[in-house]
N, C-alpha and C positions, 0 to 999 in steps of 0.2 A: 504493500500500500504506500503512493506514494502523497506525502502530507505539503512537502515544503512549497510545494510551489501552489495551493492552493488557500483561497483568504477565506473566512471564515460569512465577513462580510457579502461577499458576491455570494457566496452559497445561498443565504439566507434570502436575498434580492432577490436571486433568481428563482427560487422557489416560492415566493411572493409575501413572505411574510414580515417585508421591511420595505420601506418605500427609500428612493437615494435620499433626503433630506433628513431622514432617521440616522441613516447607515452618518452622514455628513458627520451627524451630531454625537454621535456616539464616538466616531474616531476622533473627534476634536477634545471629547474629555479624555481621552486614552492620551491625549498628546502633554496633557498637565498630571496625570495620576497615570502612570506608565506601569506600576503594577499590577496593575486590574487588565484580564483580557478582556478582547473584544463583545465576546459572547457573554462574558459574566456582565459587562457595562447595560449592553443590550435586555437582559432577561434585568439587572436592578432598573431596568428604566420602563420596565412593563413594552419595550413594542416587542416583544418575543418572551413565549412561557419555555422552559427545558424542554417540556415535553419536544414542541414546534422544534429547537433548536437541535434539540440529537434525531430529528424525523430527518429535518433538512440532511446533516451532517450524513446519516445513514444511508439517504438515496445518491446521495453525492459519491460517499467512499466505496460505499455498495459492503458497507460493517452491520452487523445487525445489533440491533437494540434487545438488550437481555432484562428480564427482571431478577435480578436476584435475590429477593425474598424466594423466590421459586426455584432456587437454584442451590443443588448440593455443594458448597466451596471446599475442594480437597486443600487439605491445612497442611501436606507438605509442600504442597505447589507455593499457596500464601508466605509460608515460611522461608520462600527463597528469596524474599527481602526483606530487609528490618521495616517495623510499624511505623520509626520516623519517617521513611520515605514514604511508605503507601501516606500517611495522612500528609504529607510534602506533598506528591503530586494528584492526589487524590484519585488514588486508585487501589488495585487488590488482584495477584495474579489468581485463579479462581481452578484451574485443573493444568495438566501437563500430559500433550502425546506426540509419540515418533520424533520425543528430544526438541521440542515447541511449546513454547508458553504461552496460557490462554491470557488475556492482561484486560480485567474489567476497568474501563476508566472513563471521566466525564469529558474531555479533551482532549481525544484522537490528533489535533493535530498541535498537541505541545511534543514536539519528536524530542526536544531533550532530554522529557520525563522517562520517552520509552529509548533515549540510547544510555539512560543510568539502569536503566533496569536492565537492557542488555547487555551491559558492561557486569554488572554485580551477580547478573545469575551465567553470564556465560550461555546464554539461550537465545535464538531468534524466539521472537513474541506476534501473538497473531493478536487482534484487538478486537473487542466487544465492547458498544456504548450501555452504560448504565448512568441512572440520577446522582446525582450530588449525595445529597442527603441516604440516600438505598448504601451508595458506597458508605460511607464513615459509620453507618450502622452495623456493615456490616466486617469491616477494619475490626470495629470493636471487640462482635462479637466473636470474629475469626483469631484474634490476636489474645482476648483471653481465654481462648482453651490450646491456642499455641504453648503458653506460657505456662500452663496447668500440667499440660503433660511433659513440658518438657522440665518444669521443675519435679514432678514423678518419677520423670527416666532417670536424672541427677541424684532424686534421692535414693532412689534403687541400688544405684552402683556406687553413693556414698553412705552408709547406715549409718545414723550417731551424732550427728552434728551438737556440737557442745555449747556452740553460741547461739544462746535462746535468751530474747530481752523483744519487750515491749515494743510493738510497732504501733503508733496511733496511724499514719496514714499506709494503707494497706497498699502496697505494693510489691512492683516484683523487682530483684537485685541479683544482679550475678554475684555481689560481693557477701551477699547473705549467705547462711549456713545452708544448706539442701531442707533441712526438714523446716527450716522457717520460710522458705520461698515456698514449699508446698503446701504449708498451711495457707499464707498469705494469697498465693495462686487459685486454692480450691475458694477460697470467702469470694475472691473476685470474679469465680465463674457463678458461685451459687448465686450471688447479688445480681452479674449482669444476665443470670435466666430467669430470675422470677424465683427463684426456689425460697421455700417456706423453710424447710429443715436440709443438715446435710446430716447424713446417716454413716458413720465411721465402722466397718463391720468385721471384724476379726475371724477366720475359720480357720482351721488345719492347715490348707497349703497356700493361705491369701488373705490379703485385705481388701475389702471393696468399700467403695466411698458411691453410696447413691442418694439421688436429690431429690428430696419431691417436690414436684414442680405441679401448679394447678391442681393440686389434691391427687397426684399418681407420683409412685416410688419411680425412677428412672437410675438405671446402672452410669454411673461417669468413670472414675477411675478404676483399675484394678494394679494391689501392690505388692511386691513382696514383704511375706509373714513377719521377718526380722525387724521390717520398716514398722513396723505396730505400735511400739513399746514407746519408742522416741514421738510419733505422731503425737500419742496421748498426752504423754510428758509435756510435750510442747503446750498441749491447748489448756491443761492441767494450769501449768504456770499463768497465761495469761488470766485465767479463771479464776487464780488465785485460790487452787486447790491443793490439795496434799499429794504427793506426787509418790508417795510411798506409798499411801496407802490401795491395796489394790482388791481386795477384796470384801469392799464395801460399798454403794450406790454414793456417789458424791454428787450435787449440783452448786451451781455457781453461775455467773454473766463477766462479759467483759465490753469493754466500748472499742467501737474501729471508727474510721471515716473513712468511707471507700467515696469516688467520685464526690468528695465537699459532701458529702450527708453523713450525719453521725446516727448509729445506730448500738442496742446494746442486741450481743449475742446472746442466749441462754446456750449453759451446756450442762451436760447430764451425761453423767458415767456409769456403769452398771455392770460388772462380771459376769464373766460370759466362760464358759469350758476352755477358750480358745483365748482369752485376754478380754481386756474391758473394751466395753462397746461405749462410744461417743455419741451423740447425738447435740445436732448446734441448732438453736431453733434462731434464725432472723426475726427481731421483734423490731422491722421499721413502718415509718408509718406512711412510707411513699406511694403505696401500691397503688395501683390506676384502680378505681374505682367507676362501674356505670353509676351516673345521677348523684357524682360525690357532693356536689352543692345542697344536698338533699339526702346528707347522709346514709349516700347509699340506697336511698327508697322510692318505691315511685310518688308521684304526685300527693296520690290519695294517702296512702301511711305518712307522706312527711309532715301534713296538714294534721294529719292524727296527733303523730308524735309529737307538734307544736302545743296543741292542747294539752297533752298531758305534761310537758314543762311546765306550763302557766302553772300550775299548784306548786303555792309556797313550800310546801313542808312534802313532807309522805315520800316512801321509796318507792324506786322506780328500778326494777332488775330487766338486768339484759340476758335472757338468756338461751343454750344451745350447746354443743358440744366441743370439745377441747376442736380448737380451728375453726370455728366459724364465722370469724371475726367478730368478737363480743368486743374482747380490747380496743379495736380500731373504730367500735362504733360508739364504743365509750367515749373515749378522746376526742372524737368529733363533736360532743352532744357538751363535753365541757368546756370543747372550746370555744361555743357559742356561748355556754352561759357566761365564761369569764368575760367575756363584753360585756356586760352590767357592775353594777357597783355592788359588787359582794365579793364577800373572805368565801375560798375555795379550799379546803384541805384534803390532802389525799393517803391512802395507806395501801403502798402496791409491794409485791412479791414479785419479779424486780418492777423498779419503773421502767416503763418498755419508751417514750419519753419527753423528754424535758418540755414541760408547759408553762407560755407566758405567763404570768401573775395567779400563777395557782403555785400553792404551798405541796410539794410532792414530799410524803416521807417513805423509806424504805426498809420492809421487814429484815432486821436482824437478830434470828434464834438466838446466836450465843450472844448477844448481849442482852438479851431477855425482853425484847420488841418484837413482839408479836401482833398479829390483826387486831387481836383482844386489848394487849394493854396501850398498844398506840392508839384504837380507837379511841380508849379512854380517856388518853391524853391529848386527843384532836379536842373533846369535849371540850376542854376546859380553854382552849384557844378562841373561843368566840369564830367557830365560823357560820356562815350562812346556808354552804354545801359541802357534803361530804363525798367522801367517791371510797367504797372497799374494794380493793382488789378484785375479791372473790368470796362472797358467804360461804365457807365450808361447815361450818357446825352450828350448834346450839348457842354457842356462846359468842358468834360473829354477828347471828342471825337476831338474838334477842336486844345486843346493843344496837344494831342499826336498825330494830324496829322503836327502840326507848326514845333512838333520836331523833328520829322521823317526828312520833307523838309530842315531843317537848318542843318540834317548830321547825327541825330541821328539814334541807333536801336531800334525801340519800340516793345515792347510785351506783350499784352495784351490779356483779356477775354471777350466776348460776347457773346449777346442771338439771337442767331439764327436757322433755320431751317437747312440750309445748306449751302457751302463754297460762292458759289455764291450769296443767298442771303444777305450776307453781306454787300455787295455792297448798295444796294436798302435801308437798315438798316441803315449805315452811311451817306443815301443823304436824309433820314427822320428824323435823330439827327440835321438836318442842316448844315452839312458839304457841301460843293460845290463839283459837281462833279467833278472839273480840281482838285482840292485840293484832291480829294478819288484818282482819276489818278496817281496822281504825287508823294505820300505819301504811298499807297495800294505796297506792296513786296508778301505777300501770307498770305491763308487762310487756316486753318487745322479745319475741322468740323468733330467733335467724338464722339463717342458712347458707351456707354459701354452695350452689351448683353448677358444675362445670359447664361450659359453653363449648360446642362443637366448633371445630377448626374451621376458617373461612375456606383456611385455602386447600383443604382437602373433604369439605361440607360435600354432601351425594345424596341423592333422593330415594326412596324404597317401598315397594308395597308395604303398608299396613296390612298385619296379619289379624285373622279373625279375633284369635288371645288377644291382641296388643287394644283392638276396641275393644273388646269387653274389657280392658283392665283399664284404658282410660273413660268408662263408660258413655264412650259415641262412638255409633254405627257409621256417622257420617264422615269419620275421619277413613280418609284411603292414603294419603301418603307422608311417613315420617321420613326422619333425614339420623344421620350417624355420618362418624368421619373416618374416611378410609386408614388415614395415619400418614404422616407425612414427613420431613426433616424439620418442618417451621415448629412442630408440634412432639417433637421428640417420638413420633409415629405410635402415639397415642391418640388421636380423632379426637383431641381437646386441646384447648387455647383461649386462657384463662377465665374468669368466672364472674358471676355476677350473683348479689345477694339476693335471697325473697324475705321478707317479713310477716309475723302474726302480731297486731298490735294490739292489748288488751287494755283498754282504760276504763281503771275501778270506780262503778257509780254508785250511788246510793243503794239502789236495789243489787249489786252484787255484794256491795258490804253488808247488807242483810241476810242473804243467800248463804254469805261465811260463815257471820256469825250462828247460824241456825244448822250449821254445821251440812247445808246439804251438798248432794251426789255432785263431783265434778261435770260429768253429763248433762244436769241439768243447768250449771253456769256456763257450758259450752254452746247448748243449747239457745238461753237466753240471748249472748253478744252474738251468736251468729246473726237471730234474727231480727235486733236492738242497735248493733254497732255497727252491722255491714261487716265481720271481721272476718276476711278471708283466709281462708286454714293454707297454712305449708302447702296442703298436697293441693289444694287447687290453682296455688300458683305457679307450683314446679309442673303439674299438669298444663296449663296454659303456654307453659317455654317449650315443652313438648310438643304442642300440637305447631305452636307457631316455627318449628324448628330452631330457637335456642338452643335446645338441650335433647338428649336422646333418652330413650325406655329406659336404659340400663340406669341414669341418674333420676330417674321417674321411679322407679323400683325400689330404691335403694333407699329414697328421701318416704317413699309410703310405707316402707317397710319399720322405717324409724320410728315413724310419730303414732303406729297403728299400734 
């Protein structure tokens, strides 16, 4: 392909999507800001979109235009030049055959970029037009699992590295020890996939490191056995755990800043036949949310859940199953309220975190602050709102109901099935039921249900089981995802929350105290509050293709 002797300008002309007094103006600001090409001047001054501009470029070179979201990038090919240059000339070699390199790039015709890249790999390069923006996303994603494995290979063939100390900004170093770059490597792929937990897993002849990612375990690394001991050691230290001890469950947190976000880890150790198993939960609070303006919810629940703030005093629990974002919707809902003029104090197990003008305290067993006596101690602080962690017992449950009743706002987390079983929940911790009555404001019970991949989404007969389980005849075609590379070849890509929002009226605080059947308080809001159950809106993502049977099944199975 020959580039030099063609202007970028006349391409564009002559394809019609510049008129000369365009073309004029553009080359006359190149001539005072000489760093900016032609076609970036043009697309920043609107007479030309990328798309328009790699169409032209494409008929002209006769290069095809690639999407690479849609595109497997083999990562030794990427690897055959450093990250500074691909993000220098904004590009990413993407596969390699018959000793030729495939070279995705936005500017076919910067030939400098591609006689540095033929100099440093030693390769004639053939070229495909991709976006701007597709490339560096995908630089990213391609360069941190370069760096994952190849800090893996390094640890493999060095065991034991001695030099283990604190890294606040996560990154990767050749000058680092093996097993701290491979800790640091594995954070920076779980962070840049989306993954909730990484899973550290010790057997007989291996370690495996798997992610889950949108609520599915996914295999990433696999290590040699010897490498185990020092891994642990390593996240041990930062966790500020006992590194001796090994045959006892220890947990702990630590703080990173990966890309300018600080986030704390949770880790959790646990003995295993084979050595201690690790477990690093990500408690950040970045995560793309649909209708995050709206905590998450649609229209109608957020209208909901506004009403039930308005009450001064009374608790208000959020609850669902370990992962369904209780925390995240917590943190949302105070961070509305600190916009008002009230004392906010908090009592979390860790703080997952740091909240403007909210008083955050954090539980510490061995110095003898616990949910219970720190609650106690929020008491006497004059605040307006509280927030528990988490209700685990009797003794969590009965101080956040006393506070509630004396005027406070409490907000809290629990384990339940659904809005209403709440209730039944708090009168089995031993609470009294005038005490759940008189204290109980509202119940938000959530979900979070995976979302079928865009980019491997496919259509299917409805089978006769599958209407009778969602009970309509009239449904004939669901959708599922075949599994794909964007999706870890899972047929999911990531998720969206449903909500039950229960807000306690006068006639359910009657209903409590009179101790009747959950049934019949279910019964009541459905037909009183409009409150749409779990299963009829994880049903609704189904029919509309959201989400598939198998997350249909799994969420009815739950709550039934």
């Amino acid at each position: 392909m020959e580039t030099k002797n063609i202007r970028i300008g006349d391409v564009l002309k002559n394809a019609g999507f510049i008129r000369e007094e365009q073309l004029q103006e553009a080359l006359a600001y190149q001539k005072i800001d000489k760093s900016k090409r032609l076609g970036a001047i043009l697309v920043d001054y609107g007479y030309v979109t990328e798309a328009q501009l790699l169409q032209a470029l494409s008929q002209r070179l006769n290069v095809e235009v690639l999407d690479l979201n849609e595109t497997v990038i083999n990562l030794d090919a990427a690897g055959k030049i450093p990250q500074n240059m691909a993000i220098k000339y904004n590009l990413i070699p993407i596969s390699e055959a018959n000793n030729r390199l495939l070279v995705a790039m936005n500017d076919p015709l910067d030939f400098y970029a591609m006689e540095d890249v033929r100099l440093i790999t030693n390769m004639p390069i053939d070229v495909v037009l991709a976006t701007k923006e597709v490339i560096l996303a995908t630089i990213h994603n391609a360069y941190t699992e370069i760096e994952a494995k190849k800090a893996a290979s390094v640890a493999n063939e060095t065991v034991g590295g001695t030099s283990i100390s604190f890294v606040e900004e996560i990154t990767t170093n050749e000058k680092d020890a093996p097993i701290v770059n491979l800790v640091n490597s594995v954070l920076l792929k779980g962070y840049s996939a989306g993954a909730s937990d990484i899973h550290i897993e010790p057997f007989e002849n291996e370690t495996i490191i798997r992610m889950r990612i949108d609520g599915l375990i996914v295999e990433y690394l696999t290590l040699e056995p010897n490498l185990h001991q020092s891994l642990v050691a390593r996240i041990k230290i930062l966790s500020n755990l006992d590194i001796a001890e090994r045959r006892s469950p220890q947990d702990g947190h630590f703080r990173v800043r990966i890309d300018k976000v600080d986030m704390n880890i949770r880790t959790s150790s646990i003995p295993t036949i084979y050595g201690e198993k690790m477990v690093l939960r990500f408690l950040n609070m970045n995560t793309a949310l649909d209708h995050a303006e709206q905590f998450g919810m649609t229209p109608e629940d957020y209208e909901k859940m506004l009403q039930v703030l308005k009450s001064p005093h009374g608790v208000i629990y959020i609850t669902g199953p370990t992962g369904s974002g209780k925390t995240t919707t917590l943190y949302m809902l105070l961070e509305m309220l600190s916009k008002n003029a009230v004392n906010i104090a908090t009592i979390e197990d860790p703080v997952e975190k740091n909240l403007a003008n909210i008083n955050q305290t954090q539980v510490n067993i061995l110095a003898g602050l616990t949910f219970e006596s720190g609650l106690r101690s929020i008491l006497r602080q004059d605040p307006d709102i509280i927030m528990v962690g988490e209700t685990r017992d009797n003794e969590t449950a009965s101080i956040a109901v006393r506070s509630a009743i004396t005027g406070h706002l409490v907000l809290s987390t629990i384990h339940t099935n659904d809005a209403v079983s709440t209730i039944a929940r708090l009168e089995d911790m031993g609470v009294e039921p005038y005490m759940v009555a008189n204290s109980l404001t509202g119940v938000v019970a959530q979900r979070l249900v995976k979302k079928i991949c865009n980019n491997c989404r496919e259509a299917y007969q409805a089978s006769d089981i599958e209407r009778e389980l969602l009970n309509d005849e009239s449904v004939t075609t669901l959708y599922r995802g075949r599994g794909c590379h964007l999706c870890n070849h899972t047929g999911y890509k990531g998720r969206t929350a449903i909500h039950e929002i229960l807000a306690v009226d006068k006639t359910i605080r009657t209903m409590i105290s009179r101790k009747e059947p959950t049934e019949n308080i279910y019964d009541y809001v459905e037909q009183n509050q409009k409150l749409i159950p779990l299963r009829k809106s994880v049903e609704q993502l189904t029919k509309s293709g959201v989400t598939t049977m198998e997350e249909f099944l799994k969420l009815s199975y739950y709550v039934e």
